[in-house]
TORRO-259246 format. One line per field, with one value per residue (C-alpha): y, z, x. Coordinates in steps of 0.1 Angstrom, whole numbers, padded with zeros to 4 digits. Each point is the difference from the previous one (the first is absolute). Layout:
# TORRO-259246
c2 (Y;...)
c3 (Z;...)
c1 (X;...)
# end
This chain:
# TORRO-259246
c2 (0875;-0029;0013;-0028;-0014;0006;-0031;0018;-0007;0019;0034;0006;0031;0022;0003;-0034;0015;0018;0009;0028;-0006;0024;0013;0008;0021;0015;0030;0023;0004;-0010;-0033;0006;-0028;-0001;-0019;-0003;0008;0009;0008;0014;0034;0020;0000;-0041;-0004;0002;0003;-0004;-0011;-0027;-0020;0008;-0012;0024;-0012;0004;-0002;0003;0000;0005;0022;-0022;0010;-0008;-0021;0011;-0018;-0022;-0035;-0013;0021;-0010;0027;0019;0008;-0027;0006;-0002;0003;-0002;0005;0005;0001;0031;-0003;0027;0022;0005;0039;-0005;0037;-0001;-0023;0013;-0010;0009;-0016;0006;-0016;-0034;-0001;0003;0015;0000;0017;-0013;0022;-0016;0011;-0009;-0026;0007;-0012;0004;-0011;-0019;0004;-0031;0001)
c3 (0989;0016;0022;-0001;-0037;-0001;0007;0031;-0021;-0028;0025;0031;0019;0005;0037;-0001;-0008;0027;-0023;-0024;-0034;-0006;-0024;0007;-0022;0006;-0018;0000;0043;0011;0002;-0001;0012;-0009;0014;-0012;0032;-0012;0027;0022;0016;0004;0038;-0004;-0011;0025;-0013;0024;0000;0028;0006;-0037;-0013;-0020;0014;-0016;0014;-0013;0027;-0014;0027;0005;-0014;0004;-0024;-0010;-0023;-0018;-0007;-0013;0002;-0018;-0004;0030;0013;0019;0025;-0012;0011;-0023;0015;-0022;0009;0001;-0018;0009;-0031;0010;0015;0029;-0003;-0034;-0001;-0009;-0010;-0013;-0005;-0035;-0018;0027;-0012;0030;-0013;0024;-0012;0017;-0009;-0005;0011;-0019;0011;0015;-0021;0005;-0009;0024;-0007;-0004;0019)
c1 (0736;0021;0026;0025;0006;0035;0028;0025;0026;-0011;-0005;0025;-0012;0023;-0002;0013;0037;0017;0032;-0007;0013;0032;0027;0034;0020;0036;0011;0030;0002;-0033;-0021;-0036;-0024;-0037;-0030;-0033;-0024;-0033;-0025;0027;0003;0032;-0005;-0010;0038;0030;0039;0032;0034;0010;0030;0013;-0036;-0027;-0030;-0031;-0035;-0036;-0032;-0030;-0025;-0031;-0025;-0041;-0014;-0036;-0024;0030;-0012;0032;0036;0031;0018;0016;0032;0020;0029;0035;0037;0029;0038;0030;0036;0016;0034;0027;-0006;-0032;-0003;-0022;-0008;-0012;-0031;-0028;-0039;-0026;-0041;-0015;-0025;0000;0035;0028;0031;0034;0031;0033;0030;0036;0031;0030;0020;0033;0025;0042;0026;0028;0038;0018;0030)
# end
């Protein structure tokens, strides 16, 4: 069986990427992102706030690689940063791993609104 018959632009390994696909979706007072991260383990994944940014991080442990002629298919290292917007409840974010999706829950605060007296 040959090994290499494919043209590399036909096939792109997927360690090649180092920005998980994701979704985001807003409804009623939360926005809820969600990244594809197959491979990854919770404890692989890291979540903080910083400077008004949501920083998001993926390390895959290394692992030992027995026997494996050819791999294409592992997890590669990631960071993604989003800008915190004022409605965003700092408090209220919130994630979860399941099946190598990564979901994050941002609460939202209403926005204050008034209204100013014209004199």
């Amino acid at each position: 069986m040959k090994m290499n018959t494919y043209h590399p632009t036909q096939c792109r390994p997927a360690a090649t990427s180092a920005r998980p696909a994701m979704n985001i979706r807003e409804e009623n007072q939360t926005v809820e992102l969600q990244f594809v991260v197959p491979g990854f383990k919770r404890e692989d994944l890291t979540i903080k706030v910083e400077d008004q940014h949501l920083v998001i991080t993926g390390e895959p442990k290394k692992e030992e690689v027995n026997g494996f002629v050819r791999r294409e298919f592992r997890p590669a290292a990631f960071e993604k940063r989003f800008k915190l917007s004022d409605r965003v409840a700092q408090d209220a974010i919130h994630a979860k791993v399941e099946n190598g999706i990564l979901h994050v829950t941002i609460g939202l605060i209403e926005p204050v609104r008034r209204e100013i007296a014209v004199a």
